[in-house]
C-alpha positions as CSV (number, residue, x, y, z in Angstrom):
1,X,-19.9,25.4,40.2
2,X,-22.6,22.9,41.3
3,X,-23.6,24.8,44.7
4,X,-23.7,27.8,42.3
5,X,-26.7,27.0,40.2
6,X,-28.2,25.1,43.4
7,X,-26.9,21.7,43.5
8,X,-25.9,20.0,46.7
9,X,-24.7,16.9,48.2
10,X,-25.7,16.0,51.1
11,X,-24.7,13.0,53.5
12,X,-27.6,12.7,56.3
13,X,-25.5,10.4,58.6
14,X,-27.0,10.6,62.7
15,X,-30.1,12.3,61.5
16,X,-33.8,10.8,61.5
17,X,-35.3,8.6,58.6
18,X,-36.9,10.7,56.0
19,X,-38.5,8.9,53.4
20,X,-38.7,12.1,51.6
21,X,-35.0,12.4,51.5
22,X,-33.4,8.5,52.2
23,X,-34.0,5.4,51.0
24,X,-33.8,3.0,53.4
25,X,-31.6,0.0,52.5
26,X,-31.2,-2.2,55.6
27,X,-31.7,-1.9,59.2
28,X,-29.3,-2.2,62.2
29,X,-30.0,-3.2,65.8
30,X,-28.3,-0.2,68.0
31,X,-30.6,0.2,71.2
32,X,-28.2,3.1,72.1
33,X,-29.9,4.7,69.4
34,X,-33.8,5.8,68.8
35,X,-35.4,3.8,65.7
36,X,-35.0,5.2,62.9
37,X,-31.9,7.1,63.2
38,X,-29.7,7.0,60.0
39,X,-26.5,4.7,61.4
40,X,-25.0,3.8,57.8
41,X,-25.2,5.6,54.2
42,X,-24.6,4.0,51.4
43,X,-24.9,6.4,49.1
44,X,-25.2,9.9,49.5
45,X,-28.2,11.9,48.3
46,X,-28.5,15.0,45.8
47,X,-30.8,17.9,46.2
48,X,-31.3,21.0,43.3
49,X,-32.6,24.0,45.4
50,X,-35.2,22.5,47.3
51,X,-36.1,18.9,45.2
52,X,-34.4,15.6,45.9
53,X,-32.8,14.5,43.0
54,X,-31.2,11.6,44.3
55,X,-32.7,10.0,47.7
56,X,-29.4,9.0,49.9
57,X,-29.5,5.0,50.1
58,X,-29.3,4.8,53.6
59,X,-29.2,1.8,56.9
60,X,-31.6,2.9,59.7
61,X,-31.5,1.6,63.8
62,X,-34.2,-0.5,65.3
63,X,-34.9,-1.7,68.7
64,X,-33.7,1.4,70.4
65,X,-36.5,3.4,72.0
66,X,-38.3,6.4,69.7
67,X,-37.9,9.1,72.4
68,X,-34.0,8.9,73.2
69,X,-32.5,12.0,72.3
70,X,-29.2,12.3,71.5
């Protein structure tokens, strides 16, 4: 019924850091994986149609290097 009327969960684990999207909560060393690359969600964010309702509380990698790609 939600997805109906535009309502959707979504759970951005692997993806980059948007702070449009996630709040970041924490961050994790992983230099297997480019900085900023979601690695834990706490919570998973909400979006109606095309607005963030709820931002998805998220833990982020540092100290790998920007321009890995997976």
């Amino acid at each position: 019924m939600f997805e109906k009327n535009g309502l959707k969960v979504f759970d951005p684990m692997g993806e980059k850091f948007d702070p449009n999207l996630h709040e970041a909560l924490f961050e994790i060393p992983d230099p297997t994986k480019p900085s900023g690359t979601i690695a834990a969600v706490q919570k998973k964010g909400y979006v109606l149609n095309t607005r963030t309702l709820r931002p998805a509380q998220v833990g982020v990698t540092k100290g790998g290097n920007a321009n890995n790609s997976q």
